[in-house]
C-alpha positions as semicolon CSV with decimal commas, in nm:
position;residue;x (nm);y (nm);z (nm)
1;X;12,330;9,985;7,593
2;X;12,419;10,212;7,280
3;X;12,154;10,333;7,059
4;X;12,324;10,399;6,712
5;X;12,118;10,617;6,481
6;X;12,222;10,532;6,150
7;X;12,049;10,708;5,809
8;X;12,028;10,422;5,501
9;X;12,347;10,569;5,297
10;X;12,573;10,387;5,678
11;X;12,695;10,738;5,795
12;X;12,588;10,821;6,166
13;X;12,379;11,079;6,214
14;X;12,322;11,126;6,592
15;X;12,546;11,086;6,844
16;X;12,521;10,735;7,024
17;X;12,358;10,746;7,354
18;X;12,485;10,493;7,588
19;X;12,308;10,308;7,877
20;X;12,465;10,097;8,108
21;X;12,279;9,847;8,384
22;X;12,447;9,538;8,521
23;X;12,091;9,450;8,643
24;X;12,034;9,145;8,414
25;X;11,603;9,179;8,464
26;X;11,566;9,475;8,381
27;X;11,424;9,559;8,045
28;X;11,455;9,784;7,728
29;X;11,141;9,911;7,523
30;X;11,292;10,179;7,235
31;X;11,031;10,087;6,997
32;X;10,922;10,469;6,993
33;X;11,218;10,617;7,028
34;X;11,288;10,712;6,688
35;X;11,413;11,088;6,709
36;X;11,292;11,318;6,427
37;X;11,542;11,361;6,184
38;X;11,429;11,647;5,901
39;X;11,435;11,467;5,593
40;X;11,439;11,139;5,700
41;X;11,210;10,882;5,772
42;X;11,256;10,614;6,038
43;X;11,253;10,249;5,909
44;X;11,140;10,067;6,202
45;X;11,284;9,792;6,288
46;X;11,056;9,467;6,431
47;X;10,965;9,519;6,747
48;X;11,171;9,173;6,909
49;X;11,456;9,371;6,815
50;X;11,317;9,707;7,016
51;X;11,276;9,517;7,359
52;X;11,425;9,315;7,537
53;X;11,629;9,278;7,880
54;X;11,976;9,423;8,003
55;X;12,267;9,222;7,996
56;X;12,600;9,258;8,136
57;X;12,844;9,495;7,954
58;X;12,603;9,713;7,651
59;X;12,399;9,646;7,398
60;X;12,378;9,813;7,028
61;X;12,043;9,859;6,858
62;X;12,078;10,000;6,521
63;X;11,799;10,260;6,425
64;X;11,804;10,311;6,049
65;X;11,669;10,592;5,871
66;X;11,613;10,702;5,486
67;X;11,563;11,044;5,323
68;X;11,167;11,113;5,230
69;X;10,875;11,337;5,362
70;X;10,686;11,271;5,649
71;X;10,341;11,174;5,629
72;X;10,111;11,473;5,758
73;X;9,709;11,431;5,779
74;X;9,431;11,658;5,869
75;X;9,081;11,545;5,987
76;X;8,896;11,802;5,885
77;X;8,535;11,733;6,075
78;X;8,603;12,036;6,339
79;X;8,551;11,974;6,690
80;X;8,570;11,688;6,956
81;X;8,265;11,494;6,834
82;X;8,230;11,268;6,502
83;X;7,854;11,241;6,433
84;X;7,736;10,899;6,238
85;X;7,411;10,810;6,113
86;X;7,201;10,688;6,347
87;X;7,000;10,409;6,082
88;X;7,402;10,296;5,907
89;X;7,647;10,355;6,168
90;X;7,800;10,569;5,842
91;X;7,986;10,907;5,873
92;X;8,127;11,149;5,627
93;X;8,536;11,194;5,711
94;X;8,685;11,520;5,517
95;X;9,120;11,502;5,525
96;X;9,369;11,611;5,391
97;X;9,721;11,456;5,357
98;X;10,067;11,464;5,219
99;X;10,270;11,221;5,186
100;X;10,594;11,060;4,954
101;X;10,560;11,048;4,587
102;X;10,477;10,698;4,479
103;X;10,438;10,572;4,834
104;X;10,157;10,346;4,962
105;X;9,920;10,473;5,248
106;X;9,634;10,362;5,454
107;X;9,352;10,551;5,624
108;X;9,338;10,439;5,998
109;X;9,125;10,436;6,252
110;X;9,207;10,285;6,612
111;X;8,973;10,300;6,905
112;X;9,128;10,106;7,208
113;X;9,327;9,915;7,022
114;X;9,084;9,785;6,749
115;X;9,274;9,893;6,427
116;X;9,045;9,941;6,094
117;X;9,165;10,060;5,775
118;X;8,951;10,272;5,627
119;X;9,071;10,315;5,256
120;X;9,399;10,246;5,075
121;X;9,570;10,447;4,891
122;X;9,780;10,338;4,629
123;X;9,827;10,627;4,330
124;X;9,741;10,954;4,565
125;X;9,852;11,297;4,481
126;X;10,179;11,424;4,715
127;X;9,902;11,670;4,840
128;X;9,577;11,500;4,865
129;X;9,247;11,620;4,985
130;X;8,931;11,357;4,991
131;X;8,617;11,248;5,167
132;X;8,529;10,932;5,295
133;X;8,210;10,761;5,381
134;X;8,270;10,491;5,634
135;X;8,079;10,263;5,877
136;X;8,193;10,215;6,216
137;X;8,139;9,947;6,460
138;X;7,801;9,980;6,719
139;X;8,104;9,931;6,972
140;X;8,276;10,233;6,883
141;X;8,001;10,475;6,963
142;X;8,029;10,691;7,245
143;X;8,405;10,632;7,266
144;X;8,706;10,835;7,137
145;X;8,896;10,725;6,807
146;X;9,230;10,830;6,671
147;X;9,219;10,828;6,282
148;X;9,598;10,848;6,133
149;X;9,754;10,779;5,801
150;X;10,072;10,492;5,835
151;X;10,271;10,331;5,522
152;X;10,439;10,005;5,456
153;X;10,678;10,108;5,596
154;X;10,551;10,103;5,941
155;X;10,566;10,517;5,927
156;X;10,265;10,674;6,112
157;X;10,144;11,052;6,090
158;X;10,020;11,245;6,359
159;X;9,659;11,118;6,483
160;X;9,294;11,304;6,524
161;X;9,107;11,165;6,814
162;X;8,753;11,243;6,786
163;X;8,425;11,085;6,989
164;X;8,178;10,911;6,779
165;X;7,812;10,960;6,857
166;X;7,532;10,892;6,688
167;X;7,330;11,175;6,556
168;X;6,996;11,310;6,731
169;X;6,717;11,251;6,524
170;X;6,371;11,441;6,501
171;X;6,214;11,481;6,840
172;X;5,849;11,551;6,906
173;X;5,721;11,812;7,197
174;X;5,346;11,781;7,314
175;X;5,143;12,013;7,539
176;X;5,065;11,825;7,874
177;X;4,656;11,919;7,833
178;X;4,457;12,114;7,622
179;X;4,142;12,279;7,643
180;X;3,831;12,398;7,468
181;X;3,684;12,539;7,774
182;X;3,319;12,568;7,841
183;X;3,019;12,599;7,581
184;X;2,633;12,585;7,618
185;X;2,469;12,309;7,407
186;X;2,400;12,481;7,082
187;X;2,128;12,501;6,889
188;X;2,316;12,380;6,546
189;X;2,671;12,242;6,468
190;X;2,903;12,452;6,616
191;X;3,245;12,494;6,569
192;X;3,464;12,575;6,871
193;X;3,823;12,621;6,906
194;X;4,099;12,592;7,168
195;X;4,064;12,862;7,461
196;X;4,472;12,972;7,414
197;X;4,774;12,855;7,197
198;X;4,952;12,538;7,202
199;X;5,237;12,418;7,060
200;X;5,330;12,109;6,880
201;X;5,719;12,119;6,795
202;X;5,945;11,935;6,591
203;X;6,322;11,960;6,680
204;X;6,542;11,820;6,412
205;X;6,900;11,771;6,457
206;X;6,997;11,556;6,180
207;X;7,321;11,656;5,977
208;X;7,408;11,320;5,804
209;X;6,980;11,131;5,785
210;X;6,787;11,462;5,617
211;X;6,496;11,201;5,578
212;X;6,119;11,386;5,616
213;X;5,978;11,286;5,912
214;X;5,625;11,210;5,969
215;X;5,361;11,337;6,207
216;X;5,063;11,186;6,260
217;X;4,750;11,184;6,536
218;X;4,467;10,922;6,625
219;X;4,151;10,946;6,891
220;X;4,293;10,710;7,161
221;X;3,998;10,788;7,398
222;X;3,672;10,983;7,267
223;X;3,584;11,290;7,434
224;X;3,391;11,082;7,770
225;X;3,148;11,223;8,024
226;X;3,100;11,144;8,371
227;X;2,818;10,956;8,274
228;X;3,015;10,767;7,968
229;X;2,860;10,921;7,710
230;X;3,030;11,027;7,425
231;X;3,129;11,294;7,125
232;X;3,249;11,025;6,849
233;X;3,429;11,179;6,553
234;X;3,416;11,567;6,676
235;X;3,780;11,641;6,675
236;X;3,881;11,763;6,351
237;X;4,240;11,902;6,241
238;X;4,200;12,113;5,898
239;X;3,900;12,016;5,856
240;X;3,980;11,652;5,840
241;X;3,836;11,420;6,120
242;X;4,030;11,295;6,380
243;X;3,915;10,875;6,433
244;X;4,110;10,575;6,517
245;X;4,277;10,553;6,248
246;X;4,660;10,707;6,223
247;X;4,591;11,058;6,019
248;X;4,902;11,230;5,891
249;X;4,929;11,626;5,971
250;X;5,244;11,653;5,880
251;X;5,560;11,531;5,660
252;X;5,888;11,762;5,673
253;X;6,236;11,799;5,674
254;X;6,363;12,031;5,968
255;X;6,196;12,243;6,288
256;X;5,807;12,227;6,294
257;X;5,647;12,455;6,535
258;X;5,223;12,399;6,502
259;X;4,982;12,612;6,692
260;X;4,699;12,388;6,749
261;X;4,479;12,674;6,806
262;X;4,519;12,702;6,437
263;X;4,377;12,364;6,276
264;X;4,269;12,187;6,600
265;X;3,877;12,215;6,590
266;X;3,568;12,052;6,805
267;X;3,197;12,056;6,658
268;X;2,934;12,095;6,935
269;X;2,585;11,926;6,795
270;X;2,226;12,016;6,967
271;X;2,200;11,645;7,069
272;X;2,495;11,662;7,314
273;X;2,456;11,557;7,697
274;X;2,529;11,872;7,961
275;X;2,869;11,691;8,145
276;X;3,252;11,755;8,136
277;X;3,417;11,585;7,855
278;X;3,771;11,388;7,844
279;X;3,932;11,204;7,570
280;X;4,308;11,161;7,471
281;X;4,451;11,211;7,116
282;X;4,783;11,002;7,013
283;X;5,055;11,196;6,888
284;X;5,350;10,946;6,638
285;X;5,668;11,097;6,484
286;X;5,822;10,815;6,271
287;X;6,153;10,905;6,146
288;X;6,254;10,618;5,908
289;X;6,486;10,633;5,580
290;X;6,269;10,571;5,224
């Protein structure tokens, strides 16, 4: 088999490289052997013409080339990982590309074999720099993707394989128990606080959603004896009481780290039965767009 490189204007120019095999089931497959030429551009031919199977004696493909720039293209997102929203599916891509005056290009991406273009261009610069919101598919999350520019002509650039994962939203972290410790019956309302810090946090890790999150608390069990009786409406945070009902105690943007030994009060009243009291509170972060 030869393999004549040919540029548009008919002259030759590579040297032919020839390929012999009687074996008549044995196949060809040049479709990516197009050699860089500097200052050409490959035009591919279809790909029935790129494959096939030996026959006796050779065979001549003709590769033909034309003079123009390659197309080069940047993802700019650094690293391995391509983080999209976790309520859209939508991420932010930042390239850069050049490619031939005049020339047609498309914005690729290609994740096992599931081709999507992602925008057309039609009038960009030679040099071109631009940022692109796109959505992806649920099924490409967690899996790599090669983004790459390619032209009517069937040129390709160079691809950027990244992973796409969905961004981390806010997460909440709770103390396992906390305590007031141990008070004599008073004789008025008293006030009493935690015996020791503890921490409510709020990790964020958006980059793409910066949506305020919301904290809030509710009485899920009132503070219970051993003999089930019970402080109703003691638990106070700020000086607002903590009931059944959802209370917000905070709304934010970013890290939240909350001593409760702060804002998290009890109020001890003469009437109260000697015993040891348990209750549970109900801690809910919603993290939701407007």
């Amino acid at each position: 088999m030869n393999v004549v490189f040919l540029a548009d204007n008919g002259f030759e120019v590579l040297r032919a490289r020839e390929v012999k095999s009687g074996i008549l089931t044995t196949k060809f497959d040049v479709t990516d052997i197009y050699p860089e030429i500097t200052g050409y551009i490959p035009i591919k031919n279809d790909a029935v013409q790129d494959t096939g199977t030996f026959l006796p004696g050779n065979k001549t493909i003709i590769h033909r080339y034309r003079k123009g720039e390659k197309l080069s293209f940047k993802l700019k997102n650094l690293g391995d990982t391509l983080y999209s929203s976790r309520f859209s599916n939508q991420s932010k891509l930042t390239v850069s590309f050049t490619h031939e005056d005049g020339a047609k290009v498309r914005l690729v991406g290609n994740c096992a074999g599931e081709k999507r273009i992602l925008k057309e261009y039609s009038n960009a610069a030679h040099q071109a720099d631009d940022e692109i919101i796109c959505q992806f598919p649920k099924s490409w999350i967690n899996k790599k993707v090669d983004f790459y520019l390619e032209d009517d002509q069937h040129q390709m650039s160079n691809k950027e394989t990244r992973i796409i994962k969905q961004e981390r939203g806010p997460e909440l972290s709770l103390p396992s128990k906390i305590d007031f410790g141990s008070h004599e019956i008073p004789l008025e309302s008293t006030v009493c606080s935690l015996t020791r810090a503890e921490w409510v946090h709020v990790k964020d890790r958006s980059e793409l959603d910066h949506y305020p999150w919301i904290l809030k608390v509710r009485e899920e069990r009132p503070l219970t004896n051993q003999n089930d009786q019970k402080l109703i409406s003691r638990l106070y945070f700020k000086g607002n009481v903590i009931n059944g009902e959802n209370q917000t105690i905070g709304q934010d943007t970013g890290n939240l780290n909350l001593d409760l030994n702060q804002y998290l009060q009890l109020v001890l009243e003469p009437m109260d039965q000697i015993g040891s009291y348990h209750g549970e509170l109900r801690w809910t972060l919603e993290d939701a767009p407007n």
